[in-house]
N, C-alpha and C positions, 0 to 999 in steps of 0.2 A: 504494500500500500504506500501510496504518495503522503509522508507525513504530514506536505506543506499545505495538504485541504484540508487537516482537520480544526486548521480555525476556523475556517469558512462555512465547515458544516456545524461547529456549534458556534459559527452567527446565527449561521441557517435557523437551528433547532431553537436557538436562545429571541430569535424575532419574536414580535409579541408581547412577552415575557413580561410581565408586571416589575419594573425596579426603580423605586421610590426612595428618596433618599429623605429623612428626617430630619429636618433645625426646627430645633426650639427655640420661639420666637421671645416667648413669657413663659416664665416659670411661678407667678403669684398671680393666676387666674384666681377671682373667688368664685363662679359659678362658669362665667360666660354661654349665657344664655344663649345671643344669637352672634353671628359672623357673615358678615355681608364683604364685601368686594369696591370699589369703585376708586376713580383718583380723585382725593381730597385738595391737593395743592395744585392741581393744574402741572405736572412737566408730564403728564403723559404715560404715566408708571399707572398702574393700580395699586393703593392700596389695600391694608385690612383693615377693618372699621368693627369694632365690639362690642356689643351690650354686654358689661357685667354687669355683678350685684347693685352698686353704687354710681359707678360710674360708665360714663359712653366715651372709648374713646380710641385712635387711632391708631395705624404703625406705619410709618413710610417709609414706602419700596425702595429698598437697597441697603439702610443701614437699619432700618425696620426700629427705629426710635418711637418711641411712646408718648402721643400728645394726648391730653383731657378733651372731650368736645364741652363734656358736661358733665356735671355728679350731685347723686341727694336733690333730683328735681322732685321727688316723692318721700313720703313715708317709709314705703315698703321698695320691693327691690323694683330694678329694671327689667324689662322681659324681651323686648323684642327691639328694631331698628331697620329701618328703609333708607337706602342712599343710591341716586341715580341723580343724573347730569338730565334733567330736565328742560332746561333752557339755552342749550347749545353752547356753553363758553367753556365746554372741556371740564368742571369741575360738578360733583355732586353736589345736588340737595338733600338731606337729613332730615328725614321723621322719628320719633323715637314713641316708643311706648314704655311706661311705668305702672308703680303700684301694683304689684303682681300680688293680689290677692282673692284665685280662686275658688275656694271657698264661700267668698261674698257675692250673690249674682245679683241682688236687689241695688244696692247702692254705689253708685257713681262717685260719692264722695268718697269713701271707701275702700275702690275697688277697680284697678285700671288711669290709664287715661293718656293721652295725645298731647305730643308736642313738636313743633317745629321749630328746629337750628336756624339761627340767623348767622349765618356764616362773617363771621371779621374780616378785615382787611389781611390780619395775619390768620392764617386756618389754626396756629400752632395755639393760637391764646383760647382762650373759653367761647365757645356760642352763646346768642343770645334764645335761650328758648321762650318760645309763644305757644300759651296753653290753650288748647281746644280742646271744643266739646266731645263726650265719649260718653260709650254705652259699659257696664260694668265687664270686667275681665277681660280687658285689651289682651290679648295674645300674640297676635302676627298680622303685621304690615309689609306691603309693596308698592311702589312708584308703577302703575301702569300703564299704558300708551294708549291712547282712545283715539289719536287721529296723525295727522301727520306732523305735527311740532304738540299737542296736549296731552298731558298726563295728568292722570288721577293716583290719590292716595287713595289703596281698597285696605282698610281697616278689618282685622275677622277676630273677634270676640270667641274665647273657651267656650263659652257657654250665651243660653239667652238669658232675656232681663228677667230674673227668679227661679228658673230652672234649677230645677234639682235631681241629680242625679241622672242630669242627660233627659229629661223628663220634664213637660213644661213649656215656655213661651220659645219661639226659636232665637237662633242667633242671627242679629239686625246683622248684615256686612252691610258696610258704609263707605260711600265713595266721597273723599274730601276734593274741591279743585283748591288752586292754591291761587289768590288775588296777586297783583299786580304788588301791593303792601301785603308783607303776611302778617301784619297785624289788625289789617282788615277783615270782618267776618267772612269764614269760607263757605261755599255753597256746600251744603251736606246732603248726601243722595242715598235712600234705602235702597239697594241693590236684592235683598234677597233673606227671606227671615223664615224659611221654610225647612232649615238643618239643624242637627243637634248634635254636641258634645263636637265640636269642631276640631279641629289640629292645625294643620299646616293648608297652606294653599301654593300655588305655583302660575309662571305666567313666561307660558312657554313662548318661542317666536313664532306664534300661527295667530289667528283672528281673523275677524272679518272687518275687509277692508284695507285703512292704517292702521287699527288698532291690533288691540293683544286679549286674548281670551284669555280668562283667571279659571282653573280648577281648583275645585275645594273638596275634601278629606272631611268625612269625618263619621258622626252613627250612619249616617244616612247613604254611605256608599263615595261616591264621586257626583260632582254637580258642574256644569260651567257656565260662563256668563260672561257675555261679548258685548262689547257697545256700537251700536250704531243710531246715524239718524237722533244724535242727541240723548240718546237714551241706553241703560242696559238692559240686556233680555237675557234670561235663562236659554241654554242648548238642549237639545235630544237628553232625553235621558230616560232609562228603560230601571226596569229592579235593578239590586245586585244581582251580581252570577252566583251561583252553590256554591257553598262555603266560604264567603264573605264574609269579614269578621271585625268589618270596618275600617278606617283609615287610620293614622297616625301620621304615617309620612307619606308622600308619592313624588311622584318624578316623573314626566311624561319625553318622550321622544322619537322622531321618526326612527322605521330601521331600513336601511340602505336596500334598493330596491322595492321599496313599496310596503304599506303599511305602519303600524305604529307599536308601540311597547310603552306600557305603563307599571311600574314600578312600583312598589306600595311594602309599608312594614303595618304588616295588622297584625291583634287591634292598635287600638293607642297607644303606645308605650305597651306593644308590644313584643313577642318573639319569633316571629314570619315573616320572613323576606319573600316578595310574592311578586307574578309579572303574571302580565293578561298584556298577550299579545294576539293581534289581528291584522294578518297577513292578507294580501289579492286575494291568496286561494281560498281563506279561510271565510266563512260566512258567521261566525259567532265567536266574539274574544276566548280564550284558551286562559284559563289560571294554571299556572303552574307555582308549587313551591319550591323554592329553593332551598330555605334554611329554615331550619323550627328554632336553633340553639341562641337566637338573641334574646338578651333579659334587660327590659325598658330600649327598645328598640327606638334611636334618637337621632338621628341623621340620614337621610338618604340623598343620591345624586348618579346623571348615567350621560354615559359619553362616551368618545370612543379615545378613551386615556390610553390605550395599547397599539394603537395608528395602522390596526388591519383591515379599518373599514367595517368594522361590528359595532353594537351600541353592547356596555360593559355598565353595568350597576356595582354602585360601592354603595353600602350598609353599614351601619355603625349602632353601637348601644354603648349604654354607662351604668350598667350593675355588671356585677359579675354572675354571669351562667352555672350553668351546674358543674362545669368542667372549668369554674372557678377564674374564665378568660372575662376581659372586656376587650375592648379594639375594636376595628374599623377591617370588615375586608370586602375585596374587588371581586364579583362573580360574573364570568366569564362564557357566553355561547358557545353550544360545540357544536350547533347542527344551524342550518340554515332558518328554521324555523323558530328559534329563540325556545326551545322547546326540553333543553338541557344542559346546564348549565355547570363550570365548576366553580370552585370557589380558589380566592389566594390571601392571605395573610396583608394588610397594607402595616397593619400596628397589630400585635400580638400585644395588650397586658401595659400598654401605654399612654391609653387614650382613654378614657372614662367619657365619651363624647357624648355633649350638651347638642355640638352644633355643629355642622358640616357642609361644607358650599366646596366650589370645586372651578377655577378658572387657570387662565394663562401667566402667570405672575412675571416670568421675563423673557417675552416675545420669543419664546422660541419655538411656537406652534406646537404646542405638548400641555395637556390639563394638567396642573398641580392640583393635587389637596390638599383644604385646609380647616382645620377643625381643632374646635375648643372644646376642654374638660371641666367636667363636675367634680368629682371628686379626686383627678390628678391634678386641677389647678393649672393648668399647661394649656399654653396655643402652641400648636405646631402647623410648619409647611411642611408637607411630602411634594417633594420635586421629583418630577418626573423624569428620570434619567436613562428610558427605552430607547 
C-alpha cells in the first residue's frame, strides 16, 4: 500500500466530523437565562448579548470584554432579551424582559415586564431603559420583520393572565411597534390568546410577503402567525401528531432538496429530542425520536454546522440525566429522509445549559455554538473547526 494516501483517506473518513473547539468566555454566569447574537458597537463583528440574573449585558467580538447594558431594572430576576438592527445603521436595538416571577399569573405588578435600551453615544456605558406595558410572566421576546424596513417586538408570556396550571385564560402574544421616540406610547397589538403553558417561539427566514412568520411551542402543539395587509393572522394548523407531548423548544428549517424539519424537545423542560419531518414524497409529517436521555431539556438549534449539505440538530439540557451527564450534543442524518439519526458529544459534563443560539462569530462560513449555564455558571463559544 501507498502510505502517502492514508492522510487523505482519513481526510476522506474524518469530512463531516463534528470538531468544536471550546473558550470560555465567562466563568461567573449567575443563571444566564437567555443568549442572543447581534453587533452592539457597529464595526461589523457580532456580538454576545446576555440576560442574566441581574444584569443585561454584553461581550465584544474579538477580545470578548464584558460591558453592562443594564442591571436591577426589576425586583426579581431577568429572563429573557431581543436584539436586532432594526433601523438599518448596522447596530442593534435591545428589548429586555424582567421580573421573572412564574408563579404569579394574575398580577403585572408582580410578575414580568418590558423594557426598551436606549442605546448611548458610547454602547460600553449603561442604556437608558423605557418601561412598557406587559401582561404577567414575560418569558421570550423577538424583533420580527413585518415588511420591508418594519419590525415588530412579538412579546410571548409562560402563561395566561391567571392561569393555573396551564389551565385557564390563554396566553395574550403581543406585538409592540417601536415610535419614532421610544419614549412615546407604542402601538400594542393582540396577536393571538388561544395557547397554553407556552415556551419558546422562533422566526424563521420564511413568511408571507417581506415579512417573517413566528412559530410558537407550547401545550397546544405548534401554532404560527404571519402579518400581512397590516394585520396578523394565525397559519394552517391541524391536531398534534401521536405522541405529542408538547413543546419546550423547536427549531424549524428547510432540508436541502425539498421539504422541511422541525425540531422540538418535548414536553417542556423536557427529555425528547424529536423531529417531524415532511419531505415531497411524504404526505403526513413523520415524528421520529431521537433521544429520550435529556433531563430539563433547555436549548435547541439546527443547521448544517458539518458543511455536507444536511440540516444537523444540537440539543442541550441542564440537570443531570440518569447517567449522571449534562451537555449539549449534535445529532446527525444518516438517510436521506431525516428519518435516523446519530448523535455526537459537543460538551460532555460542561454545560449545564440555560441557553443556546448558534451563528457565524468570525466570518469564516462555519456555525459556532454558543451557550450559557445554570448551574456551571459559564458562557462558552464552541468554534467550529471542520
Amino acid at each position: 500500500m501507498n502510505f502517502l494516501i492514508l492522510p487523505w483517506l482519513a481526510l476522506l473518513f474524518s469530512q463531516g466530523s463534528p470538531n468544536f473547539e471550546p473558550q470560555l468566555i465567562d466563568d461567573n454566569v449567575s443563571i444566564g437565562y437567555g443568549i442572543v447574537v447581534g453587533d452592539v458597537d457597529g464595526d461589523g463583528k457580532p456580538d454576545l448579548i446576555l440576560a442574566d440574573k441581574k444584569q443585561f449585558v454584553w461581550y465584544r467580538n474579538g477580545d470578548w470584554k464584558r460591558f453592562v447594558l443594564a442591571e436591577n431594572l426589576t425586583e426579581r430576576d431577568n429572563v429573557c432579551i431581543a436584539a436586532r438592527d432594526i433601523d438599518g445603521d448596522g447596530m442593534v436595538e435591545i428589548a429586555v424582559g424582567a421580573q421573572w416571577n412564574p408563579g404569579e399569573t394574575s398580577d403585572e405588578a408582580q410578575s414580568g415586564s418590558v423594557h426598551y435600551l436606549i442605546r448611548p453615544d458610547d454602547p460600553t456605558q449603561l442604556w437608558t431603559p423605557v418601561q412598557l406595558p406587559h401582561e404577567p410572566t414575560v418569558h421570550r421576546m423577538y424583533w420580527v420583520k413585518t415588511g420591508s424596513a418594519a419590525y415588530q417586538l412579538i412579546v410571548l408570556p409562560l402563561h395566561g393572565r391567571g392561569n393555573k396550571a396551564g389551565e385557564g385564560a390563554g396566553v395574550k402574544v403581543l406585538a409592540y411597534e417601536k415610535p419614532a421616540n421610544p419614549k412615546d406610547p407604542w402601538k400594542i397589538t393582540l396577536i393571538d390568546e388561544s395557547m397554553h403553558l407556552t415556551h419558546n417561539m422562533i422566526t424563521p427566514e420564511i413568511g408571507v410577503g417581506e415579512g417573517e412568520t413566528i412559530f410558537i411551542g407550547g401545550k397546544e402543539g405548534v401554532k404560527s402567525f404571519s402579518f400581512k395587509d397590516d394585520k396578523w393572522f394565525a397559519g394552517p394548523t391541524t391536531e398534534s401528531p401521536p405522541g405529542h407531548e408538547s413543546y419546550g423548544e423547536l427549531s424549524l428549517a428547510a432540508v436541502p432538496g425539498g421539504g422541511m424539519l422541525l425540531a422540538g424537545i418535548e414536553p417542556m423542560h423536557g427529555n425528547q429530542v424529536t423531529a417531524y419531518t415532511a419531505t415531497q414524497e411524504s404526505t403526513e409529517p413523520q415524528r421520529i425520536v431521537l433521544d429520550k436521555s435529556l433531563k430539563e431539556g433547555h436549548g435547541l438549534v439546527t443547521g448544517d454546522f458539518l458543511g455536507n449539505g444536511t440540516i444537523q440538530i444540537v440539543a442541550a439540557w441542564r440537570m443531570p440525566n440518569e447517567a449522571g451527564d449534562i451537555g449539549i450534543k449534535l445529532y446527525e442524518p444518516v438517510n436521506e429522509n431525516y428519518t435516523e439519526f446519530k448523535s455526537h458529544w459537543i460538551d460532555q459534563n460542561g454545560m449545564a445549559t440555560e441557553s443556546l443560539t448558534a451563528a457565524d462569530l468570525n466570518g469564516d462560513g462555519k456555525l459556532d455554538i454558543i451557550a450559557s449555564g445554570r448551574a456551571t455558571n459559564n458562557l462558552k463559544i464552541y468554534w467550529n473547526r471542520r
